[in-house]
VOLUM-911634 format. One record per residue: residue in one letter; x, y, z of N, C-alpha, C in turn. Coordinates in steps of 0.2 Angstrom, whole numbers. Layout:
aa:nx:ny:nz:cax:cay:caz:cx:cy:cz
A:X:Y:Z:X:Y:Z:X:Y:Z
...
END
This chain:
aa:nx:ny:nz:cax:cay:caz:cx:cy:cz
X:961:610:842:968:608:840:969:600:841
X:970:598:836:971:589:835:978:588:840
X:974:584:843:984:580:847:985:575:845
X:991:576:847:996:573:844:999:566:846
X:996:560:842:997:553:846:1004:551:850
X:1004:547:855:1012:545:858:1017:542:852
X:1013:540:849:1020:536:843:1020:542:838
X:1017:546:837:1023:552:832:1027:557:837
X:1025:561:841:1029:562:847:1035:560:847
X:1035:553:848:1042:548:850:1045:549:844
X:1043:547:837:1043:550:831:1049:556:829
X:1046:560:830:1047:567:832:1051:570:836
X:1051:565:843:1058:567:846:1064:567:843
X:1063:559:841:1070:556:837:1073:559:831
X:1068:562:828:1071:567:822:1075:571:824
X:1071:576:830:1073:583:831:1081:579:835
X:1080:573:837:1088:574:843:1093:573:838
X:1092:568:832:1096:567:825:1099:573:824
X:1091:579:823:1094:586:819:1098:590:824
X:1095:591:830:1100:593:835:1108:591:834
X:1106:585:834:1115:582:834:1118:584:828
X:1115:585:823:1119:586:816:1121:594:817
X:1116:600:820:1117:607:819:1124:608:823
X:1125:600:829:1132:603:837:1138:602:834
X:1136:597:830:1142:591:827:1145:599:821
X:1141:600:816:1145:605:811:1143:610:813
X:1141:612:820:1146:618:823:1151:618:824
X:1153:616:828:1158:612:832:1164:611:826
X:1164:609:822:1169:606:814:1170:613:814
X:1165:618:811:1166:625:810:1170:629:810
X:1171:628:818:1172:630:826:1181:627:826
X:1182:621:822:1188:620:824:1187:615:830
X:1185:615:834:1182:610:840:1185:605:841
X:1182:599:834:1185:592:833:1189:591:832
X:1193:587:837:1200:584:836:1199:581:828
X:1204:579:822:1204:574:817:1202:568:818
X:1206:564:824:1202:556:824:1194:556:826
X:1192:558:829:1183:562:828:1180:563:822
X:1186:568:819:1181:570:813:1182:564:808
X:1186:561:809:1187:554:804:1181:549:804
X:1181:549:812:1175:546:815:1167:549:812
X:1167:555:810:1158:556:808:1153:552:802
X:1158:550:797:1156:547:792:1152:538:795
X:1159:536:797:1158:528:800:1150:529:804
X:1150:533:808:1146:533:816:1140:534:811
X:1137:538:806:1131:540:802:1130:532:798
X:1135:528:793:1134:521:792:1132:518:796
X:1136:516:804:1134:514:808:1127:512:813
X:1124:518:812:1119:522:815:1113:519:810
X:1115:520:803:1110:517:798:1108:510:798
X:1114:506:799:1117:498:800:1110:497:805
X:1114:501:810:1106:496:816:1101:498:817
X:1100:502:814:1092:503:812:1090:501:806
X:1094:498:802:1091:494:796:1091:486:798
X:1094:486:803:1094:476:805:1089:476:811
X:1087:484:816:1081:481:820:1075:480:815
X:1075:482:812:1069:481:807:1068:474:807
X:1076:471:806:1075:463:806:1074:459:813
X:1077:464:817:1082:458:824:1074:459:827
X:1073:469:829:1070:469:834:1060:468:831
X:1059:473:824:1054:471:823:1050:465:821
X:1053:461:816:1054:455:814:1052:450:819
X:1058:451:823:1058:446:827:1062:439:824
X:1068:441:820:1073:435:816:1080:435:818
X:1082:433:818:1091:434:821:1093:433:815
X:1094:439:812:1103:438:806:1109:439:808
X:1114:434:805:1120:437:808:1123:438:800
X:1121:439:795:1124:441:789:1124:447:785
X:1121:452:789:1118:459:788:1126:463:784
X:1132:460:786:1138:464:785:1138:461:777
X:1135:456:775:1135:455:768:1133:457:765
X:1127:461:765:1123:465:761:1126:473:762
X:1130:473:766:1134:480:765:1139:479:761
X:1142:474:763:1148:472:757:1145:474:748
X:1139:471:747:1136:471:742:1133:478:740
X:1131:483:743:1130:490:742:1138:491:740
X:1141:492:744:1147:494:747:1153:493:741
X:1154:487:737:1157:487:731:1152:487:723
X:1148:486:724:1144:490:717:1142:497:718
X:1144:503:725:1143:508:726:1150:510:721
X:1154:508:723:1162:509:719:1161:510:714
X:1160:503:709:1160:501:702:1155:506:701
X:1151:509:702:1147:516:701:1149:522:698
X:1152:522:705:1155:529:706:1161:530:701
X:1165:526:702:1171:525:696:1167:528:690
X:1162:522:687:1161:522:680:1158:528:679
X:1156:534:683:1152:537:681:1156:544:683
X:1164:544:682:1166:549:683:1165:557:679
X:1164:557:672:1160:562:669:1156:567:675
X:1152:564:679:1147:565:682:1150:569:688
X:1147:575:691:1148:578:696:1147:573:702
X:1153:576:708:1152:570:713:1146:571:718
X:1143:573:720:1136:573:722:1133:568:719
X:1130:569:713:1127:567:710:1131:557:710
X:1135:559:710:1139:552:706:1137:546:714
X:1139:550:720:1137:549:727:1131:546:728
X:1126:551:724:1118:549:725:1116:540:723
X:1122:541:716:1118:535:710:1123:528:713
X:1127:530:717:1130:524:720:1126:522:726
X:1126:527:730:1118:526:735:1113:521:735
X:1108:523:729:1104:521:725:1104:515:723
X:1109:513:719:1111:508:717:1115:502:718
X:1117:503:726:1121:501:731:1116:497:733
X:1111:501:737:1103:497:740:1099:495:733
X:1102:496:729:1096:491:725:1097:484:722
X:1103:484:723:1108:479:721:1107:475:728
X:1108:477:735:1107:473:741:1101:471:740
X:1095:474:738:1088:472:741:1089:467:734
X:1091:462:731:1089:459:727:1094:454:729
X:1100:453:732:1102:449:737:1098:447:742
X:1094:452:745:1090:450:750:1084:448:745
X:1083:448:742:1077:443:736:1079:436:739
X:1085:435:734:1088:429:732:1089:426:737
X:1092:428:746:1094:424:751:1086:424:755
X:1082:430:755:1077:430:760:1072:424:757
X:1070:423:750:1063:417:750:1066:410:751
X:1070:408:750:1072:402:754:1074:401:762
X:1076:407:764:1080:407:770:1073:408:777
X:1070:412:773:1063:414:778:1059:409:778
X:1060:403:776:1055:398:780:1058:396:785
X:1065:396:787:1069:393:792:1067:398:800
X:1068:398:804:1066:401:809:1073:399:814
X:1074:404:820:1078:403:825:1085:403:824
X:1088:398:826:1096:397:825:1098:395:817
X:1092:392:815:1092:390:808:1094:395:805
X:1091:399:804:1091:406:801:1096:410:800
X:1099:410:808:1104:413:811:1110:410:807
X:1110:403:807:1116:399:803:1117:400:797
X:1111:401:793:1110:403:785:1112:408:784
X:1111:413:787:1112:421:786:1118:422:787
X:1122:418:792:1130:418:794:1133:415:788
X:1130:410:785:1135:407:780:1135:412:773
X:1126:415:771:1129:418:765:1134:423:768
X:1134:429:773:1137:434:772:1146:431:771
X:1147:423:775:1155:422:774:1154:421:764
X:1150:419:761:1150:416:755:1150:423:750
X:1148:426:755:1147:435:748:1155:438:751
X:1158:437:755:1166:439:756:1170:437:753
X:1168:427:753:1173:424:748:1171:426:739
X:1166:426:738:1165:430:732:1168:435:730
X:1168:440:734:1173:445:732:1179:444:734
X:1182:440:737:1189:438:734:1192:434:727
X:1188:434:726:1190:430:718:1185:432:711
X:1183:439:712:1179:443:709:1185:449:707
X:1187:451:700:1191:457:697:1186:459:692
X:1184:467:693:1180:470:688:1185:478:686
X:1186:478:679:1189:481:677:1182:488:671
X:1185:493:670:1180:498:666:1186:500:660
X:1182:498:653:1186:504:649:1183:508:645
X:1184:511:639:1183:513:633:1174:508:631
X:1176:502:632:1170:496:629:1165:495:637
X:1167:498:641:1163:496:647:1165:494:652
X:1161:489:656:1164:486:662:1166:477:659
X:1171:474:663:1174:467:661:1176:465:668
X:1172:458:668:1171:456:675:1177:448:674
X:1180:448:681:1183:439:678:1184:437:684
X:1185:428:685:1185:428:693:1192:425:692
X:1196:424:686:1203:421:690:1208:429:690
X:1209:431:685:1215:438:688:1213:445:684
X:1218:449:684:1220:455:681:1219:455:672
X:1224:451:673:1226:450:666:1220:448:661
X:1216:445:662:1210:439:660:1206:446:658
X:1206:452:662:1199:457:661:1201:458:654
X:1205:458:650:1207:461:642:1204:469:641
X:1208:472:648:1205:481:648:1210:485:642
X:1206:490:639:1209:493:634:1211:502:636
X:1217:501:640:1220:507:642:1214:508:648
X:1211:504:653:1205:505:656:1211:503:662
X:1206:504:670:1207:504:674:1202:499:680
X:1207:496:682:1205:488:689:1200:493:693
X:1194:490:693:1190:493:702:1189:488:706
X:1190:482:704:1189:479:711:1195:472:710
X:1200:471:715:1207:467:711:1206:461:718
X:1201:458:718:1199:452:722:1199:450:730
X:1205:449:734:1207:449:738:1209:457:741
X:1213:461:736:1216:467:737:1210:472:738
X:1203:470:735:1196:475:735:1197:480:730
X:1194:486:734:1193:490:728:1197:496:728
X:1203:498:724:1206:501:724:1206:508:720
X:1210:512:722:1209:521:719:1203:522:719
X:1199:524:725:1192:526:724:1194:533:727
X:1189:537:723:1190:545:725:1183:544:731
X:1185:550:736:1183:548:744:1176:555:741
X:1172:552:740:1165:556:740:1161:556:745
X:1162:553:751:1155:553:756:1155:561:759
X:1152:562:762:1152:568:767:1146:567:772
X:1148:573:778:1145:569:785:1138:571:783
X:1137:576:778:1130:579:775:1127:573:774
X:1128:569:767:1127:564:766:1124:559:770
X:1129:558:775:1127:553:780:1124:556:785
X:1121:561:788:1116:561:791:1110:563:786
X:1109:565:779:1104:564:775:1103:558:774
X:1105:551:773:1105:544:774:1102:544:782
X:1103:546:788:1099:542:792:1093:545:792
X:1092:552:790:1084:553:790:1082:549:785
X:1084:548:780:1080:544:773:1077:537:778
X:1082:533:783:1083:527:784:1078:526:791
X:1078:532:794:1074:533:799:1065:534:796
X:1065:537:793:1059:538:789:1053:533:786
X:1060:529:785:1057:524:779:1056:518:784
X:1058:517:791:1058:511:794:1051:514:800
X:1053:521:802:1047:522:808:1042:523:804
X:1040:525:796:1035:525:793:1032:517:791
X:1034:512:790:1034:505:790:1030:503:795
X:1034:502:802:1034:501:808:1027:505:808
X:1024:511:808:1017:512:810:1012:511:803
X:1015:511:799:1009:507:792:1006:501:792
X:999:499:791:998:492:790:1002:488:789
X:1008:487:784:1011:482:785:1015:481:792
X:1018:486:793:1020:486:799:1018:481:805
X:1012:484:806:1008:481:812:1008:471:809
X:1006:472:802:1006:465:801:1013:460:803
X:1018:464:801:1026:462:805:1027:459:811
X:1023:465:816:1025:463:821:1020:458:824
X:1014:457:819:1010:452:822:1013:445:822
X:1017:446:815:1020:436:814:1025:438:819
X:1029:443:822:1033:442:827:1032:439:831
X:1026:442:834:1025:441:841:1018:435:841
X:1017:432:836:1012:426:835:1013:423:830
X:1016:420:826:1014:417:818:1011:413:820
X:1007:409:822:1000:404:819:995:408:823
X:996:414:825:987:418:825:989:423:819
X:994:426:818:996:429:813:991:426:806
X:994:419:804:992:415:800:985:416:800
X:981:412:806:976:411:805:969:419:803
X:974:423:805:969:428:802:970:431:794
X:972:425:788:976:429:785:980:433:785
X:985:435:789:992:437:784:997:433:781
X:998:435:777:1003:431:772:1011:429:776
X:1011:427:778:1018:426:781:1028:428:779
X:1027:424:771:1032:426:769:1032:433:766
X:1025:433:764:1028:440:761:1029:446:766
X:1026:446:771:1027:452:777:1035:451:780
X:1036:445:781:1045:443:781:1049:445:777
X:1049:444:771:1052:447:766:1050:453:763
X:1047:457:764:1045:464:766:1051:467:770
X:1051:464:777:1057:466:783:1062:467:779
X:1063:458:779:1070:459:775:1073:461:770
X:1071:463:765:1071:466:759:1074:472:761
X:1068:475:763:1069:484:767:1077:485:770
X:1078:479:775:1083:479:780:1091:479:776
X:1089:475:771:1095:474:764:1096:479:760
X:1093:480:757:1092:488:756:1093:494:759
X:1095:493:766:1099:499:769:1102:500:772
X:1105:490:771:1111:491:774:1119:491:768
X:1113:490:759:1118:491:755:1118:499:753
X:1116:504:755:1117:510:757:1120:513:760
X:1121:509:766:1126:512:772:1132:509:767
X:1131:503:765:1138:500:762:1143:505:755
X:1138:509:754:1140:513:748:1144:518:750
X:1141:522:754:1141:526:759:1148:527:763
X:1149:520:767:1156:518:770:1160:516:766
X:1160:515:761:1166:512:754:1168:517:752
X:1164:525:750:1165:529:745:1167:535:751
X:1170:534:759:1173:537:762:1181:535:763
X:1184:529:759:1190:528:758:1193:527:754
X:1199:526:755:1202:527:746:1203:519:743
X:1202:514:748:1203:506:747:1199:504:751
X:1195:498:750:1190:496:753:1192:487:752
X:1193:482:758:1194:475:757:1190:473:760
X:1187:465:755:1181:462:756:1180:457:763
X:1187:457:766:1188:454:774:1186:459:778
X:1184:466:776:1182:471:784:1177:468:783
X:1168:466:776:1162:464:779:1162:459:782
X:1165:455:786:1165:450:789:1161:449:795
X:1162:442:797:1159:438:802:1157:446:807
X:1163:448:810:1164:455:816:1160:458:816
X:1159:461:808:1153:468:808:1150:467:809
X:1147:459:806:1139:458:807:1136:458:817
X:1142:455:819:1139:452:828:1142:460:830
X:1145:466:827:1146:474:829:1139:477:830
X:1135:476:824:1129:480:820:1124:476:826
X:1124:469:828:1119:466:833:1122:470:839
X:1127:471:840:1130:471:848:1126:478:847
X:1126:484:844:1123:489:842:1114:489:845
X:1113:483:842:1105:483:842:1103:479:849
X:1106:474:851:1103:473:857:1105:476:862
X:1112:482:864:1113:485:868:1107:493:868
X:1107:494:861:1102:498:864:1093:498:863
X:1091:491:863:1084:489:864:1080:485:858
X:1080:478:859:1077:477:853:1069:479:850
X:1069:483:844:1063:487:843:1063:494:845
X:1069:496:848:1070:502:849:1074:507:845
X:1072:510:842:1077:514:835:1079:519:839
X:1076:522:844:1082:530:846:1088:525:849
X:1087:519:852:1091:516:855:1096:513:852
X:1094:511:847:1100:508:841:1105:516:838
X:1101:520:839:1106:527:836:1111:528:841
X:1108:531:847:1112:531:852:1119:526:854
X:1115:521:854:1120:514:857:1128:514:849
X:1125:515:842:1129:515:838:1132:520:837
X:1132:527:839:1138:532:843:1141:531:846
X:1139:529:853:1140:530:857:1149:523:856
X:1144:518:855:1149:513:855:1153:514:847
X:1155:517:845:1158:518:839:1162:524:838
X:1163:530:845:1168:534:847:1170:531:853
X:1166:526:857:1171:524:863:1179:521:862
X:1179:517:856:1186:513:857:1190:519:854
X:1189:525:851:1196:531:849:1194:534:854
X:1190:534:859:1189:539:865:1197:536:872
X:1197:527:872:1199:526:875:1206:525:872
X:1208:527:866:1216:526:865:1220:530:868
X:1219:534:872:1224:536:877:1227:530:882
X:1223:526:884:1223:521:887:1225:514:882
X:1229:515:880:1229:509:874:1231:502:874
X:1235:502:880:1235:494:882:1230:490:883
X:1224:494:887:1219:493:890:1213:493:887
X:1212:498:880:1206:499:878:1202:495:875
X:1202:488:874:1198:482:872:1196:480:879
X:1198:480:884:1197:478:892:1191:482:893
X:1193:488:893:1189:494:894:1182:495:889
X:1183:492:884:1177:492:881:1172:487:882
X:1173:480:882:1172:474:886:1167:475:893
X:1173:477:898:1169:480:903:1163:485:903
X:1164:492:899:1157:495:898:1152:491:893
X:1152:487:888:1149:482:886:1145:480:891
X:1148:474:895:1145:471:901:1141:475:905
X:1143:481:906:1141:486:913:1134:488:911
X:1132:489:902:1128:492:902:1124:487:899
X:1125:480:897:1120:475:900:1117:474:906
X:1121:475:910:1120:471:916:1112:480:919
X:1115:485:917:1111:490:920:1103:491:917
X:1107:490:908:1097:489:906:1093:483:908
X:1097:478:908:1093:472:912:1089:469:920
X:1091:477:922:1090:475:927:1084:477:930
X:1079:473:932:1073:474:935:1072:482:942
X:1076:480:944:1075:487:948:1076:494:946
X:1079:496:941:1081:502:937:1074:501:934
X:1075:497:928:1068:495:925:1063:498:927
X:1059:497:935:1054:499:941:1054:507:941
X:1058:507:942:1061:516:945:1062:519:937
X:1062:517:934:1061:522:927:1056:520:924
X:1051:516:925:1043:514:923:1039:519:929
X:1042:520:933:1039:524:939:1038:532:939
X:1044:533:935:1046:540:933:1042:543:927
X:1042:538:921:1037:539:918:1031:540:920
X:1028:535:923:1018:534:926:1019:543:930
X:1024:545:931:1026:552:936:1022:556:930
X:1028:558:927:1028:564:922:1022:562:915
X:1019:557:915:1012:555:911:1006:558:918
X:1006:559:923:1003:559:928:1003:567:928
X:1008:570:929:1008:577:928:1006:580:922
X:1008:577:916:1007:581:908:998:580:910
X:994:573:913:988:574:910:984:580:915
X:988:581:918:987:588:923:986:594:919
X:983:593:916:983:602:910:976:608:915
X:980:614:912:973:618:914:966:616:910
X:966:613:906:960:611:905:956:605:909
X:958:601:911:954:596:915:954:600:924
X:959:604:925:962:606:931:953:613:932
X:950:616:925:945:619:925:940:615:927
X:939:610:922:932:604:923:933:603:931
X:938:601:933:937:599:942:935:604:945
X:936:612:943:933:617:947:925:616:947
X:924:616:942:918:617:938:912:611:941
X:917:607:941:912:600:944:912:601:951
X:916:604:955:916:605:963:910:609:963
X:909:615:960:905:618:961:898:617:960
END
């Protein structure tokens, strides 16, 4: 029987604990279980979840700091709309899928246009760049009105009036966003969306290019000097990373009835980091976790509502301070080398030791 390498395993865990959590979660809904602010909460928490697994690609694989990732949501997120509207004829499944689709394909060509200039920059540089498109693609959609009629779509950047719609109807009215959207997400969808998202980044991460990713990561001029290409393995990440974060955006738009181009802001972007470096960079269970986790805590802590940005703040802190810490660290590398020490303990090598005492 062929064994099974540590990195499908790990793999494989992460699937099953995704699956596991999706079988408890629509029990439990079934069942009656879930309070309403919860069940409110499943859509966001599955965007969420996708969000930092599509920026470690950038943060933790890469090895690049973006702070603009909520823009390329933004960019899914209202071309998911103008989709889904226009294509009302069409059952909502289906209509759900093409916004999906089309949402991330629409972002990976924003991550075109922003990543081949922006990816020769490196560090805080980068960091600056990538801050400034995502404020630059919010001011955009405040002075962006697209209307659909009978003749199509009509796009204008001063008003309402200017679209010259014929008996047609506003989907995105500038500053006010995108109004009258009929709410087609479901938790199905978004947990189909993080296997898609899972799939396509831990298959990356262990492919050829992959490995070539992590070389410019963790060395660009030996990277270089053995031939690989630099920018195009950079823009490869990033590309991918744009691309499903304009999915989630599709995703989280097409869960409410009005969607405004100030929620993709500055916030979401350093939320979606707080996500990724709290639960490990290059770590994808940890990014899953960490973006539940922190994404039912501040409705977990409204009971306490004076309090609960304190409170959140706090465990923020608490759980920096715990994974950073060298002694914990120690004593759970040590547990590991444990239970790696016992697994290589099988009855089969446990026979060879007879065999050779003998």
């Amino acid at each position: 029987m062929k064994k099974i390498s540590k990195t499908t395993r790990s793999n494989l865990i992460t699937y099953a604990l995704v699956i596991v959590a999706f079988v408890v979660v629509q029990s439990l809904v079934a069942g009656g279980q879930v309070s309403s602010s919860l069940k409110g909460q499943l859509i966001p928490i599955c965007v969420y979840i996708c969000m930092a697994v599509s920026l470690n690609l950038t943060v933790g694989i890469l090895g690049e700091l973006s702070l603009g990732h909520a823009g390329f949501m933004s960019v899914g997120a209202f071309t998911g709309v103008i989709v889904a509207i226009s294509l009302q004829g069409l059952p909502g499944p289906v209509r759900l899928l093409l916004a999906i689709v089309i949402g991330g394909a629409t972002a990976a060509v924003a991550g075109v246009i922003v990543g081949v200039p922006v990816l020769r920059l490196q560090g805080d540089y980068l960091a600056i760049v990538t801050l400034a498109f995502g404020e630059i693609i919010k001011n955009l959609l405040n002075n962006i009105y697209v209307g659909v009629d009978s003749h199509g779509l009509h796009f204008s950047a001063t008003d309402t009036a200017s679209l010259g719609l014929d008996n047609g109807i506003v989907l995105i009215n500038g500053p006010m966003g995108a109004v009258g959207i009929e709410k087609l997400s479901t938790f199905v969808a978004g947990f189909l969306l993080i296997l898609f998202v899972l799939t396509v980044t831990l298959n990356l991460i262990r492919s050829r290019s992959g490995r070539a990713i992590m070389a410019v990561r963790d060395n660009r001029i030996a990277a270089e000097s053995v031939g690989i290409n630099i920018t195009k393995y950079k823009l490869m990440a990033f590309v991918t990373s744009a691309a499903m974060a304009g999915m989630s955006g599709a995703l989280y738009a097409l869960n409410y009835s009005s969607v405004l181009p100030k929620k993709f802001d500055f916030n979401t972007s350093i939320l979606v980091l707080v996500f990724v470096v709290l639960g490990g960079m290059g770590n994808i269970r940890g990014s899953i976790i960490a973006a539940t986790v922190l994404t039912i805590l501040p409705e977990a802590l409204r009971a306490v509502n004076d309090y609960r940005m304190l409170l959140y703040a706090i465990v923020l802190i608490l759980v920096m301070l715990v994974t950073n810490n060298p002694i914990l660290k120690n004593g759970w590398n040590l547990i590991k080398e444990k239970l790696a020490f016992w697994r290589r303990k099988t009855p089969e090598t446990a026979e060879k030791g007879v065999g050779a005492d003998e």
